[in-house]
mmJSON file of the N, C-alpha and C atoms, coordinates in Angstrom:
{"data_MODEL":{"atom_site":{
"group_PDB":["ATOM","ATOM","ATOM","ATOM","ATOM","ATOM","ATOM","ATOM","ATOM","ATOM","ATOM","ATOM","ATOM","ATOM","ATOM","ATOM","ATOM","ATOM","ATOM","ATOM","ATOM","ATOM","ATOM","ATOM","ATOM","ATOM","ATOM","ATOM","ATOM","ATOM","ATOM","ATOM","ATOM","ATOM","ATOM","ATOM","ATOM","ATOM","ATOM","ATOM","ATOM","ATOM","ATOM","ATOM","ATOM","ATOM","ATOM","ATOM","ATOM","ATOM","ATOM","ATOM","ATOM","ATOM","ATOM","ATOM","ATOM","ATOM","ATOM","ATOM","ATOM","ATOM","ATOM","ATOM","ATOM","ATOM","ATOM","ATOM","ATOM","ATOM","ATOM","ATOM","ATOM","ATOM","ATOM","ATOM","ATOM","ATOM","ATOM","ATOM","ATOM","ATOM","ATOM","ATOM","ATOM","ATOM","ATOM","ATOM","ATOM","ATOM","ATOM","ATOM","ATOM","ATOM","ATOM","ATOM","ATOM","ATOM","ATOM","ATOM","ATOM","ATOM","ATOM","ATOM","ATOM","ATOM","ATOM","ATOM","ATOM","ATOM","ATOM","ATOM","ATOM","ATOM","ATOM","ATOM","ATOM","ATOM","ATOM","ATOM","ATOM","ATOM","ATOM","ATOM","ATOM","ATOM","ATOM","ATOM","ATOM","ATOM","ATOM","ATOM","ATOM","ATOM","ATOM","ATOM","ATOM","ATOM","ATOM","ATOM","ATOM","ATOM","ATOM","ATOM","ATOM","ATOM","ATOM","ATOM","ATOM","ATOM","ATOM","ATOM","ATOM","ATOM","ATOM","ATOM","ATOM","ATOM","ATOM","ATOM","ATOM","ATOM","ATOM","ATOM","ATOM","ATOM","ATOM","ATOM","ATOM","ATOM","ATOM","ATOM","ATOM","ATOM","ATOM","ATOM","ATOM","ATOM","ATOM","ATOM","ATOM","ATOM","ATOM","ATOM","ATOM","ATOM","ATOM","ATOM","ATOM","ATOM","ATOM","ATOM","ATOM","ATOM","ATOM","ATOM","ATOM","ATOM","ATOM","ATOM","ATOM","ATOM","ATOM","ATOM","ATOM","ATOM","ATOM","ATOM","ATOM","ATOM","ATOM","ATOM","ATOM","ATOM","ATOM","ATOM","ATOM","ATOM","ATOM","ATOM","ATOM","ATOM","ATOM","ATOM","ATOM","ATOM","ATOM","ATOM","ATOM","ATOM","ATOM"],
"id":[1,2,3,4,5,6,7,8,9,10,11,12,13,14,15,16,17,18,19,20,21,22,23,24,25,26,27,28,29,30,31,32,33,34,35,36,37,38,39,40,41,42,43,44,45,46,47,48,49,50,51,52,53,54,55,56,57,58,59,60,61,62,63,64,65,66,67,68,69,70,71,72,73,74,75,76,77,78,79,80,81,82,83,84,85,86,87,88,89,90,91,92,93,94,95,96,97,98,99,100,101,102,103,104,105,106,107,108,109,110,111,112,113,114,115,116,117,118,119,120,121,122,123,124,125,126,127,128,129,130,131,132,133,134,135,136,137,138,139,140,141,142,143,144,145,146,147,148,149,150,151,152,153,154,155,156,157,158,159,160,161,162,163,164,165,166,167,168,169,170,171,172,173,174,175,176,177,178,179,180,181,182,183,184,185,186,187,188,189,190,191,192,193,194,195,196,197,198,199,200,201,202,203,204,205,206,207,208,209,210,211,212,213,214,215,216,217,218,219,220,221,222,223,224,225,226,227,228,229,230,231],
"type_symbol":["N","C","C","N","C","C","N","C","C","N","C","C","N","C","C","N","C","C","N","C","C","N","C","C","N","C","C","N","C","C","N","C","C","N","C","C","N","C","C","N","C","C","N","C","C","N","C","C","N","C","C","N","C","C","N","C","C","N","C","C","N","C","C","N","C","C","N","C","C","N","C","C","N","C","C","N","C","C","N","C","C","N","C","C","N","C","C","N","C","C","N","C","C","N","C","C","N","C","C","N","C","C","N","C","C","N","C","C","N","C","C","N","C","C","N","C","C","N","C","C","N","C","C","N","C","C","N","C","C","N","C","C","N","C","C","N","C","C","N","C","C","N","C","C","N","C","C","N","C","C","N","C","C","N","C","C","N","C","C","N","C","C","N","C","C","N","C","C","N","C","C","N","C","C","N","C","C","N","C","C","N","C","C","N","C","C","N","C","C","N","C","C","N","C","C","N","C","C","N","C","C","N","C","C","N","C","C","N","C","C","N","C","C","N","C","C","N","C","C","N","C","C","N","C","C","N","C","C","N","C","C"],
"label_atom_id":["N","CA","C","N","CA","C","N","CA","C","N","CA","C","N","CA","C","N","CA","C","N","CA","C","N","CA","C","N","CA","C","N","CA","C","N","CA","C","N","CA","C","N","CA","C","N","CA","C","N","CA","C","N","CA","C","N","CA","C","N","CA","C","N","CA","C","N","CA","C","N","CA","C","N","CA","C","N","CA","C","N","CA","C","N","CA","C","N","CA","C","N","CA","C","N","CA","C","N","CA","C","N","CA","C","N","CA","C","N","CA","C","N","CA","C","N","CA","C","N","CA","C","N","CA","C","N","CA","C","N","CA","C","N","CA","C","N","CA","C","N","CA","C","N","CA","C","N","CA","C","N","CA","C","N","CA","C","N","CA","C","N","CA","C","N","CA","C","N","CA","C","N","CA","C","N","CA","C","N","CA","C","N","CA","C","N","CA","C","N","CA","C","N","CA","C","N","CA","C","N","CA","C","N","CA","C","N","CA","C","N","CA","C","N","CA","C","N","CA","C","N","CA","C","N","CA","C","N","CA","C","N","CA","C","N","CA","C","N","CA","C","N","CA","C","N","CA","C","N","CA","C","N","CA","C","N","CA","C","N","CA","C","N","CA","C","N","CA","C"],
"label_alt_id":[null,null,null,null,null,null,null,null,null,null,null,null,null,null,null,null,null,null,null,null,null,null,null,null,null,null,null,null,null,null,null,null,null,null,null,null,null,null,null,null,null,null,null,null,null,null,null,null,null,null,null,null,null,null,null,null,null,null,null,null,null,null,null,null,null,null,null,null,null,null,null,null,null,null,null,null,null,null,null,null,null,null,null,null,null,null,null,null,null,null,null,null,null,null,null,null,null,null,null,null,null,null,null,null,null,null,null,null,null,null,null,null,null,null,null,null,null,null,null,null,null,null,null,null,null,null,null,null,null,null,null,null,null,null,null,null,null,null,null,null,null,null,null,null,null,null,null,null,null,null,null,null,null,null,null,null,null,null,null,null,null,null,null,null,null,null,null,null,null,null,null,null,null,null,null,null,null,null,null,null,null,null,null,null,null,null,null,null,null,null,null,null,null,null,null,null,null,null,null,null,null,null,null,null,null,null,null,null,null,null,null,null,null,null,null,null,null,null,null,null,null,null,null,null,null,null,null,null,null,null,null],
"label_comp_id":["UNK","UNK","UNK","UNK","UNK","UNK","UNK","UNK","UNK","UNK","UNK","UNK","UNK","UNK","UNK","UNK","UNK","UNK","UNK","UNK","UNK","UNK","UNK","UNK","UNK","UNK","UNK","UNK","UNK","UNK","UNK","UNK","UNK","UNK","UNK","UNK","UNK","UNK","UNK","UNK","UNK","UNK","UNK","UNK","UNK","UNK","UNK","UNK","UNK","UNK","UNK","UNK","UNK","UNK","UNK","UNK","UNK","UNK","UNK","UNK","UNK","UNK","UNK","UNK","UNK","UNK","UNK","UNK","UNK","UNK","UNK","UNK","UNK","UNK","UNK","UNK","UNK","UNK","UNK","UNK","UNK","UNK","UNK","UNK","UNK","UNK","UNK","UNK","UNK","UNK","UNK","UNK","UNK","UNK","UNK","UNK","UNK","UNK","UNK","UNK","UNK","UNK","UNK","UNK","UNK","UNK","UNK","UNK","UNK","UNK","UNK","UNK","UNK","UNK","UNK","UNK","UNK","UNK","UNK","UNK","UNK","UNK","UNK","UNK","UNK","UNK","UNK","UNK","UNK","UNK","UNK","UNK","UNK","UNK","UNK","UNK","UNK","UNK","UNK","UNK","UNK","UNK","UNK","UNK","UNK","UNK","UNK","UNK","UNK","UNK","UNK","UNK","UNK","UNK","UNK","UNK","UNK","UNK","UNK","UNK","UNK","UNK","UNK","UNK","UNK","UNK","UNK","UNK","UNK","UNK","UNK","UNK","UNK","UNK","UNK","UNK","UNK","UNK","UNK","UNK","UNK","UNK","UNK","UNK","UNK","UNK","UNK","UNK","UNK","UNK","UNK","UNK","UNK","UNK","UNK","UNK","UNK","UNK","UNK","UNK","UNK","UNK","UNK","UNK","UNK","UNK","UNK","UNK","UNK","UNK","UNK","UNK","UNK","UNK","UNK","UNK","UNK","UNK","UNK","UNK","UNK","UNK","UNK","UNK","UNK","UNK","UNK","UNK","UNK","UNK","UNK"],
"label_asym_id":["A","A","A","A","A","A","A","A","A","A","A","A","A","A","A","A","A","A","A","A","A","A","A","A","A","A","A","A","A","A","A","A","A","A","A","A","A","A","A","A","A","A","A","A","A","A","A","A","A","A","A","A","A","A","A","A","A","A","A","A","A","A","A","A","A","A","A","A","A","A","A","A","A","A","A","A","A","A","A","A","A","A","A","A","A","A","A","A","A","A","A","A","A","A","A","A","A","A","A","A","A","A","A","A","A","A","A","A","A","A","A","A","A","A","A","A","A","A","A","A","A","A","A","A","A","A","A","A","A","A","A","A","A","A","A","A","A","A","A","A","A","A","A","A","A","A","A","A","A","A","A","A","A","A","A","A","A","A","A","A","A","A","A","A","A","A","A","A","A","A","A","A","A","A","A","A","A","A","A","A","A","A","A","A","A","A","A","A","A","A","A","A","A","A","A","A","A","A","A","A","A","A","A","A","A","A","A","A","A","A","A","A","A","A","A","A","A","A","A","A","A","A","A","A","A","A","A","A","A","A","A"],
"label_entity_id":["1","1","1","1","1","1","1","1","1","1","1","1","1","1","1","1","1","1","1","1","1","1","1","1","1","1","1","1","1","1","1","1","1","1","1","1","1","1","1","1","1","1","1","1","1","1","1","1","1","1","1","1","1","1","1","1","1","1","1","1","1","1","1","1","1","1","1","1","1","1","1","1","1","1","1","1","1","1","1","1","1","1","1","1","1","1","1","1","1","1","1","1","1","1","1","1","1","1","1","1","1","1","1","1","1","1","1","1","1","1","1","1","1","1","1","1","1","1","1","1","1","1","1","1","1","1","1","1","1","1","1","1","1","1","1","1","1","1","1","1","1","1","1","1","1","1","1","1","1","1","1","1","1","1","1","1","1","1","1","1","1","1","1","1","1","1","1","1","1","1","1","1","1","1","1","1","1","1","1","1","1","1","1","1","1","1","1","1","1","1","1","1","1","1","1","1","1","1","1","1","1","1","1","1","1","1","1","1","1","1","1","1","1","1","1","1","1","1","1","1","1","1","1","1","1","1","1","1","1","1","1"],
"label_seq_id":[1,1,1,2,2,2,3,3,3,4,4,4,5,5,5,6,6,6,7,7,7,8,8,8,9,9,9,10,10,10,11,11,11,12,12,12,13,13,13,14,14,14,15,15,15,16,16,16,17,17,17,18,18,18,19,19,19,20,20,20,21,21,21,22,22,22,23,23,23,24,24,24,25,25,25,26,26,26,27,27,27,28,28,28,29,29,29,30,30,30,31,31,31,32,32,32,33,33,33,34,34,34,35,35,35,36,36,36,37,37,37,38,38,38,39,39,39,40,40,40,41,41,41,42,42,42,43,43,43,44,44,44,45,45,45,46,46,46,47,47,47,48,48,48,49,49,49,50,50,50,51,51,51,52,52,52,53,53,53,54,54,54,55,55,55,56,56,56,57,57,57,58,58,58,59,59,59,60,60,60,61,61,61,62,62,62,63,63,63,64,64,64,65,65,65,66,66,66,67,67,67,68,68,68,69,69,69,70,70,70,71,71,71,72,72,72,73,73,73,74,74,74,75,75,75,76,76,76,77,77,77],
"pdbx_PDB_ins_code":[null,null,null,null,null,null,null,null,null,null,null,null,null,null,null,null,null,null,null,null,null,null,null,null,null,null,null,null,null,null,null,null,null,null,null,null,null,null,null,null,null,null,null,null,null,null,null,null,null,null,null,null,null,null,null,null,null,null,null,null,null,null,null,null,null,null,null,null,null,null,null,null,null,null,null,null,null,null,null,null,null,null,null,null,null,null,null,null,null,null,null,null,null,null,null,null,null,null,null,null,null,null,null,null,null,null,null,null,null,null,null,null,null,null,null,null,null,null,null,null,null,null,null,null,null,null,null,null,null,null,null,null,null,null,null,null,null,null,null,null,null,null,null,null,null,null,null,null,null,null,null,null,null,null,null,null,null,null,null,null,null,null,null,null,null,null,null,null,null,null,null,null,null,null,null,null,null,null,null,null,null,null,null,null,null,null,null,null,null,null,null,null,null,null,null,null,null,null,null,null,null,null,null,null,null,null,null,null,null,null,null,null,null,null,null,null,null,null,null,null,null,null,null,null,null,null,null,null,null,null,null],
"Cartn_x":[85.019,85.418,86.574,87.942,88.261,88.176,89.282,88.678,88.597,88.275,88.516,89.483,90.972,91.446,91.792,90.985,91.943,93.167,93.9,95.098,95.38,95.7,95.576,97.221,97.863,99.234,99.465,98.853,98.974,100.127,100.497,101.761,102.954,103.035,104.447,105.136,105.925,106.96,106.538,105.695,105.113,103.735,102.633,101.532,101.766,102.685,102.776,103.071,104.224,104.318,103.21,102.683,101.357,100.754,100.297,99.288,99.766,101.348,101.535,101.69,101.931,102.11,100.643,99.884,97.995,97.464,97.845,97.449,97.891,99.393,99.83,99.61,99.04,97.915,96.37,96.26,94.537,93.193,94.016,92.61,92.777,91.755,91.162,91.426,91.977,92.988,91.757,92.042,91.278,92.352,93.085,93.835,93.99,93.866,94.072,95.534,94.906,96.334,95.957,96.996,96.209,96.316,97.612,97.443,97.284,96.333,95.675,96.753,97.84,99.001,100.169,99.697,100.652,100.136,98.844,98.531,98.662,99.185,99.495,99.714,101.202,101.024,100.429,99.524,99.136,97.47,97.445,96.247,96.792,97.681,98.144,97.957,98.535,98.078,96.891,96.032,94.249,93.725,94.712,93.722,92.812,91.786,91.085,91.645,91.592,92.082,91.448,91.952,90.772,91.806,91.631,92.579,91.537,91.931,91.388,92.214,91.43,92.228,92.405,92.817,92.502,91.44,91.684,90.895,89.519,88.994,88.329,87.165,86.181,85.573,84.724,84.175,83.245,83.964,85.315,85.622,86.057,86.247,86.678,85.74,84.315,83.197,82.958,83.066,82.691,83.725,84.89,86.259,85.667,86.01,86.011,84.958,83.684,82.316,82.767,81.999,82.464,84.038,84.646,85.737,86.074,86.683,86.612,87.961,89.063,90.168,90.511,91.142,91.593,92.972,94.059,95.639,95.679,95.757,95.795,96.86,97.794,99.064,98.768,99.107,98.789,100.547,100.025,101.448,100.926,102.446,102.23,101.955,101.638,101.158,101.801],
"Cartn_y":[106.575,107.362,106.672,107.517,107.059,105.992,105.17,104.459,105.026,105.016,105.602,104.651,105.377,104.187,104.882,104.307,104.993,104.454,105.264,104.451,104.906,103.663,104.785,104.91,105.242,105.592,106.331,107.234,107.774,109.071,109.197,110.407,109.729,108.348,107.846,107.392,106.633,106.613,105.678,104.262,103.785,104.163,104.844,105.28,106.635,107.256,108.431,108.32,106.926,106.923,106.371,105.23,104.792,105.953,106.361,107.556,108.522,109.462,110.083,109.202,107.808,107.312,106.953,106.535,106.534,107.898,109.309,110.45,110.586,110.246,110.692,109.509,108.519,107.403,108.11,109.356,109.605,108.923,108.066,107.43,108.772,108.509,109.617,109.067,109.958,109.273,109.692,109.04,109.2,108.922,109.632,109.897,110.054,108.804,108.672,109.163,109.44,109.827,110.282,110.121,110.275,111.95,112.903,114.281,114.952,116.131,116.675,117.742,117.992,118.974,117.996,117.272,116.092,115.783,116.948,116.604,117.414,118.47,119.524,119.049,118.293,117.615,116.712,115.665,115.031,115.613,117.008,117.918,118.799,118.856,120.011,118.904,117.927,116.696,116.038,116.912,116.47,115.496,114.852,113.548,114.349,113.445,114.157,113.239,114.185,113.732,113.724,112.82,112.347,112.101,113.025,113.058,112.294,110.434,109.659,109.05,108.034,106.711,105.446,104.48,103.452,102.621,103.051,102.185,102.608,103.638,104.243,103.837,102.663,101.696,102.843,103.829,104.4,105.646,106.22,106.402,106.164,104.778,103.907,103.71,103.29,102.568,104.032,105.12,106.03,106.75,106.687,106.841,105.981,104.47,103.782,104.103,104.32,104.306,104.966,104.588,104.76,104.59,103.688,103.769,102.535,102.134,100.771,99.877,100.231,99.933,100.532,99.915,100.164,99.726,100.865,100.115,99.916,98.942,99.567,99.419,100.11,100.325,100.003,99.161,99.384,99.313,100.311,100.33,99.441,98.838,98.116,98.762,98.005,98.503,98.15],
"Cartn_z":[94.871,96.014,96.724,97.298,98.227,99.725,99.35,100.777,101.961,103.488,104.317,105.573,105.499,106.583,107.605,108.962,110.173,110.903,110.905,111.895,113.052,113.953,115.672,115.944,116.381,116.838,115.52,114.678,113.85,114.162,115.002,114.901,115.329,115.792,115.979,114.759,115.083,113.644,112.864,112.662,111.998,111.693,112.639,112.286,111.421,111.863,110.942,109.324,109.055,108.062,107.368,107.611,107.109,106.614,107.406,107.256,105.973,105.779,104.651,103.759,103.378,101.827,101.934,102.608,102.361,101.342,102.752,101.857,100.581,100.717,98.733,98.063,98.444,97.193,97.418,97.893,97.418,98.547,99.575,100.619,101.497,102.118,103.164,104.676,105.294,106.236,107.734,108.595,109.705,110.706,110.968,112.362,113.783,114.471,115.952,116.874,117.817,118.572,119.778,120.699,121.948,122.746,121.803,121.882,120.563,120.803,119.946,119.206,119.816,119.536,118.75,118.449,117.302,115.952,115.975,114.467,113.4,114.003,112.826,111.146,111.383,110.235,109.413,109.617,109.235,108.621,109.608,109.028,107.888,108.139,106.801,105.227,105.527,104.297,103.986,104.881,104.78,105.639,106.43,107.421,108.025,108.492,109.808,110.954,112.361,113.219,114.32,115.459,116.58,117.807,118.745,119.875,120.716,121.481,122.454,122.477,123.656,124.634,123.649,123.649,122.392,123.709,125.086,126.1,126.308,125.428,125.333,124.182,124.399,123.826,123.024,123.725,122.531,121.771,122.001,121.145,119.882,120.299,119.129,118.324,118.614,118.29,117.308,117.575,116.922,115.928,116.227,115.033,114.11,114.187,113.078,112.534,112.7,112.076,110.116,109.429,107.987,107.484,108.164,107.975,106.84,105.794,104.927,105.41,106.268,106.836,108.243,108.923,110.328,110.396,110.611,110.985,112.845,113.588,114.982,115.305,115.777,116.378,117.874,118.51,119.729,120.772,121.29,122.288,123.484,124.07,124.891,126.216,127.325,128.385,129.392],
"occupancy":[1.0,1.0,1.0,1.0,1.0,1.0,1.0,1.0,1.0,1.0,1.0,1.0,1.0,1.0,1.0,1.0,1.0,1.0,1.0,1.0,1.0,1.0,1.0,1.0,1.0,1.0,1.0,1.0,1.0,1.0,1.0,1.0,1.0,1.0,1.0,1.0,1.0,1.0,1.0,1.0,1.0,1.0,1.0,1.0,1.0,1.0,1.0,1.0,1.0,1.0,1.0,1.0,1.0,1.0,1.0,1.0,1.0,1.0,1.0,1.0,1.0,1.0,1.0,1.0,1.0,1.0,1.0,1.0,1.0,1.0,1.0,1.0,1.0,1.0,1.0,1.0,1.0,1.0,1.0,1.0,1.0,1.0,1.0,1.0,1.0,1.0,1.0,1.0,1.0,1.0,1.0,1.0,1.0,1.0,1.0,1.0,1.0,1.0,1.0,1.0,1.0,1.0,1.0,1.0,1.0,1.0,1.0,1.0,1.0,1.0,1.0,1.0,1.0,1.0,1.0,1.0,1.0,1.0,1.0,1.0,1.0,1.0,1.0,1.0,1.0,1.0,1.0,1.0,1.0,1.0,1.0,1.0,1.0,1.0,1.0,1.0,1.0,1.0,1.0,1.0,1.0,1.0,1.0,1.0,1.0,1.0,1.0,1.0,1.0,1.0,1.0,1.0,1.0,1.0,1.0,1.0,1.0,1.0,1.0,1.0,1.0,1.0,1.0,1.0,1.0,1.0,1.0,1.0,1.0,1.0,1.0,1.0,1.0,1.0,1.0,1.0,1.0,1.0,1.0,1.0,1.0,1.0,1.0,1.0,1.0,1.0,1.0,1.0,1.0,1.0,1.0,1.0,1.0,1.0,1.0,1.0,1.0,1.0,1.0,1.0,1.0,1.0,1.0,1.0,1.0,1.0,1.0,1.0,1.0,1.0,1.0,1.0,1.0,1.0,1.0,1.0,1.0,1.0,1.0,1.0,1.0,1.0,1.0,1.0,1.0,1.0,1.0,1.0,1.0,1.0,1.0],
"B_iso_or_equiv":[0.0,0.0,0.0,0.0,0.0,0.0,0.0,0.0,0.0,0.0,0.0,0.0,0.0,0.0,0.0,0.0,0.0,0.0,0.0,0.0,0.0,0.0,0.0,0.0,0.0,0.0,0.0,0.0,0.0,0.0,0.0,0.0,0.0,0.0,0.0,0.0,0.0,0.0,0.0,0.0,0.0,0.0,0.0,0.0,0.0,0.0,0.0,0.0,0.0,0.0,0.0,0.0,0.0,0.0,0.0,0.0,0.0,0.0,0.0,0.0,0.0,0.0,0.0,0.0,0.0,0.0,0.0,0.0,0.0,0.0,0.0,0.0,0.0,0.0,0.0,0.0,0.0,0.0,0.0,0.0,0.0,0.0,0.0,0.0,0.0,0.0,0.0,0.0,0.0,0.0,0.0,0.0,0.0,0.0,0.0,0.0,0.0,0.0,0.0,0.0,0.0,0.0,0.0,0.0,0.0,0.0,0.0,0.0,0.0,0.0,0.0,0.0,0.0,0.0,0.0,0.0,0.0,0.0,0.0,0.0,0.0,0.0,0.0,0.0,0.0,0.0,0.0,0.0,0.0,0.0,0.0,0.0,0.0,0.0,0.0,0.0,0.0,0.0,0.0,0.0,0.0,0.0,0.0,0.0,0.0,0.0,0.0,0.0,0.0,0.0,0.0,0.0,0.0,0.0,0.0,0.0,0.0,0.0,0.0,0.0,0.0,0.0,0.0,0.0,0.0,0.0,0.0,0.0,0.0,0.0,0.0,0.0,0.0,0.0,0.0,0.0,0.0,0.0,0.0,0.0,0.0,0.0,0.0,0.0,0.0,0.0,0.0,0.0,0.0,0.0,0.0,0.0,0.0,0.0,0.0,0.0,0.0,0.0,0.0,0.0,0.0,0.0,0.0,0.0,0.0,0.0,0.0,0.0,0.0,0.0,0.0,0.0,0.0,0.0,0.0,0.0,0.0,0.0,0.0,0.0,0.0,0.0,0.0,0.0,0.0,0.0,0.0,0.0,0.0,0.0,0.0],
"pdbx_formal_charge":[null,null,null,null,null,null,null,null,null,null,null,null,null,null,null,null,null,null,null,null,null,null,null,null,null,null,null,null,null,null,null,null,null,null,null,null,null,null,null,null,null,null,null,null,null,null,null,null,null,null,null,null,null,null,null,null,null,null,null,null,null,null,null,null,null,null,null,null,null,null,null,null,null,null,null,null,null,null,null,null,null,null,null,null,null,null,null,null,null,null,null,null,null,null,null,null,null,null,null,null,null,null,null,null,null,null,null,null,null,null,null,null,null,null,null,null,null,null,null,null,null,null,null,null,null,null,null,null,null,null,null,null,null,null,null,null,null,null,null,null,null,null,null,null,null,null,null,null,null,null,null,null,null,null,null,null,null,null,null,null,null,null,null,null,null,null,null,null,null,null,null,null,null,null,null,null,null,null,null,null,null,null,null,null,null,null,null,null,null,null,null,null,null,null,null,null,null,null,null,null,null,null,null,null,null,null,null,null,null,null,null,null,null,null,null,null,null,null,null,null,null,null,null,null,null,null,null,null,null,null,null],
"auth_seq_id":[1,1,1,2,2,2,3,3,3,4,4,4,5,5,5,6,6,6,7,7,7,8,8,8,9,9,9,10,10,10,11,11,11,12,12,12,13,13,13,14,14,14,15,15,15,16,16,16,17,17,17,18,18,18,19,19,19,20,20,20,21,21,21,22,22,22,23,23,23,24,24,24,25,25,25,26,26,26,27,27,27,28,28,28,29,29,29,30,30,30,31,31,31,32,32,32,33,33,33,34,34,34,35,35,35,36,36,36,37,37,37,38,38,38,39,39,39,40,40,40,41,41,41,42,42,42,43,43,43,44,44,44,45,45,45,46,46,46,47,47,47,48,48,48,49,49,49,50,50,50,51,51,51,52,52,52,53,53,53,54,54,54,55,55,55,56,56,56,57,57,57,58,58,58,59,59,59,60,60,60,61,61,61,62,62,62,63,63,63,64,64,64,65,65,65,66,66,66,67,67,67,68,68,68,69,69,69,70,70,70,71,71,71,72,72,72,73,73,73,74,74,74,75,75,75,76,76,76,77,77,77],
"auth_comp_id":["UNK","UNK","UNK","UNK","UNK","UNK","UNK","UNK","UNK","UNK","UNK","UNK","UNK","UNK","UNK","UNK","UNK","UNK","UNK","UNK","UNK","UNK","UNK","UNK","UNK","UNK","UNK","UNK","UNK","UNK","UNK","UNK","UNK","UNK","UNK","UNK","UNK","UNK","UNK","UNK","UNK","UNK","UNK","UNK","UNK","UNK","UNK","UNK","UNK","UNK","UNK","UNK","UNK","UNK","UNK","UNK","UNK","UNK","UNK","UNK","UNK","UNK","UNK","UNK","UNK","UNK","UNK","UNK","UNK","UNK","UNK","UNK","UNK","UNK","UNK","UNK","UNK","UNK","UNK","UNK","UNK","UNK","UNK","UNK","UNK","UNK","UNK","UNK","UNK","UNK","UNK","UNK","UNK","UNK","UNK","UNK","UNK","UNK","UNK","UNK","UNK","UNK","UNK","UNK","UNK","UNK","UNK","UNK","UNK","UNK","UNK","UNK","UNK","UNK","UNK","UNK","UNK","UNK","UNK","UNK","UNK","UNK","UNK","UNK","UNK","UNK","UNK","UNK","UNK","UNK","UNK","UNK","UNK","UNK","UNK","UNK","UNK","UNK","UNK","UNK","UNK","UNK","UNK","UNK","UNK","UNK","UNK","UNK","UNK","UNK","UNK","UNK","UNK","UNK","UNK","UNK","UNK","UNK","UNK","UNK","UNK","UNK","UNK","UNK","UNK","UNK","UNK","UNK","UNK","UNK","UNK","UNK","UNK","UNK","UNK","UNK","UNK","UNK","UNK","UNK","UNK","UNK","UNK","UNK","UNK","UNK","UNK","UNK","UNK","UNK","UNK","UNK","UNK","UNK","UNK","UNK","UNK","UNK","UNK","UNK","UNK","UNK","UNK","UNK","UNK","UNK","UNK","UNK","UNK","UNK","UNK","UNK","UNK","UNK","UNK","UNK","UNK","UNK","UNK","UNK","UNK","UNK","UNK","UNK","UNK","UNK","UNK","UNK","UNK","UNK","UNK"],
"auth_asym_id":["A","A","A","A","A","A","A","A","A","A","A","A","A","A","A","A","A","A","A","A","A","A","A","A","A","A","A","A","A","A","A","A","A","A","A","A","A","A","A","A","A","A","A","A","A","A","A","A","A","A","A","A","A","A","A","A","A","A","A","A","A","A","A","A","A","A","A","A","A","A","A","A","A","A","A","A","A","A","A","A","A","A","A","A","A","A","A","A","A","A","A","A","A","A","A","A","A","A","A","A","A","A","A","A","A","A","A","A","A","A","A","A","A","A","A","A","A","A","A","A","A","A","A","A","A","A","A","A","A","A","A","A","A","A","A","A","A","A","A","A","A","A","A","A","A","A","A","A","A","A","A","A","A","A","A","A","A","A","A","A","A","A","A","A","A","A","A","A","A","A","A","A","A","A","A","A","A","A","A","A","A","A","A","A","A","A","A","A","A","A","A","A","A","A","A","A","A","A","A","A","A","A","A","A","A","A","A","A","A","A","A","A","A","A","A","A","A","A","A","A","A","A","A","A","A","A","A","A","A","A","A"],
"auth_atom_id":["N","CA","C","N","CA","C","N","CA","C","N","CA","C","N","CA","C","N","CA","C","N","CA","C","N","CA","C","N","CA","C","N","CA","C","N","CA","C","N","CA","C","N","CA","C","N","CA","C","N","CA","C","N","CA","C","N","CA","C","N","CA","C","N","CA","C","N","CA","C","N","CA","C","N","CA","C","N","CA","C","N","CA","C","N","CA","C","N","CA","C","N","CA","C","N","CA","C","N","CA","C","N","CA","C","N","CA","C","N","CA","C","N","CA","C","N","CA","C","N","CA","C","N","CA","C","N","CA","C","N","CA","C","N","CA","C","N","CA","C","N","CA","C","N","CA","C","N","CA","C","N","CA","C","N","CA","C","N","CA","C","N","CA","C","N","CA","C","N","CA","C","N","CA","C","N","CA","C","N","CA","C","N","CA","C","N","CA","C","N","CA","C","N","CA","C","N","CA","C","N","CA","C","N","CA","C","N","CA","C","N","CA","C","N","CA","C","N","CA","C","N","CA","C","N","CA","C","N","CA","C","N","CA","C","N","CA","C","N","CA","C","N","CA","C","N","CA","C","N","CA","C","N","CA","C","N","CA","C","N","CA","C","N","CA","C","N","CA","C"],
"pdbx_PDB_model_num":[1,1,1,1,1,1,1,1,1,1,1,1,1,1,1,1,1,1,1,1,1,1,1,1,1,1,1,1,1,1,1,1,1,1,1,1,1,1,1,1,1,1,1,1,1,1,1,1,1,1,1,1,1,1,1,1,1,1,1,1,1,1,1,1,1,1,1,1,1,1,1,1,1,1,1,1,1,1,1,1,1,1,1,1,1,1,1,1,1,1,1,1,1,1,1,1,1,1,1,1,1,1,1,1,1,1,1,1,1,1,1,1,1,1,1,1,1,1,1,1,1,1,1,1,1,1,1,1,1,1,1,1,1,1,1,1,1,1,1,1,1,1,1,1,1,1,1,1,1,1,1,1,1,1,1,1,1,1,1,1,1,1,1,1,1,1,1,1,1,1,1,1,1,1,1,1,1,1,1,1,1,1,1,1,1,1,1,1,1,1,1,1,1,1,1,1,1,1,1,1,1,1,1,1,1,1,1,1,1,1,1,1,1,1,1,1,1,1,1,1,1,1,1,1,1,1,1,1,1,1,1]
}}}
């Protein structure tokens, strides 16, 4: 089976790319982002996607869950 990797800043310009050369190697993408209207694409290529905070401890706790990799992008503050 596919691995499962999530990446969070998944619609900016490094999480996004991660994310399409992941999908076209075959892993199963798990997509963070903090608006839900930025995932069109990355759904049309099969990720699943997860509109939250990264400050947001149990969303996190519950994204990653079954996940075999994690990319975290974190923007600065």
């Amino acid at each position: 089976m596919s691995p499962v990797i999530t990446i969070t800043g998944s619609t900016g310009k490094v999480g996004k790319t991660i994310a399409e050369i992941l999908l076209t190697k075959g892993a199963r993408v798990k997509a963070i982002a903090r608006n839900k209207n930025n995932f069109d694409k990355l759904k049309a290529k099969g990720a699943e996607t997860f509109a939250g905070k990264l400050e947001d401890t149990l969303f996190l706790v519950e994204t990653f869950k079954r996940s075999d990799a994690v990319f975290a992008m974190l923007p600065p503050s």
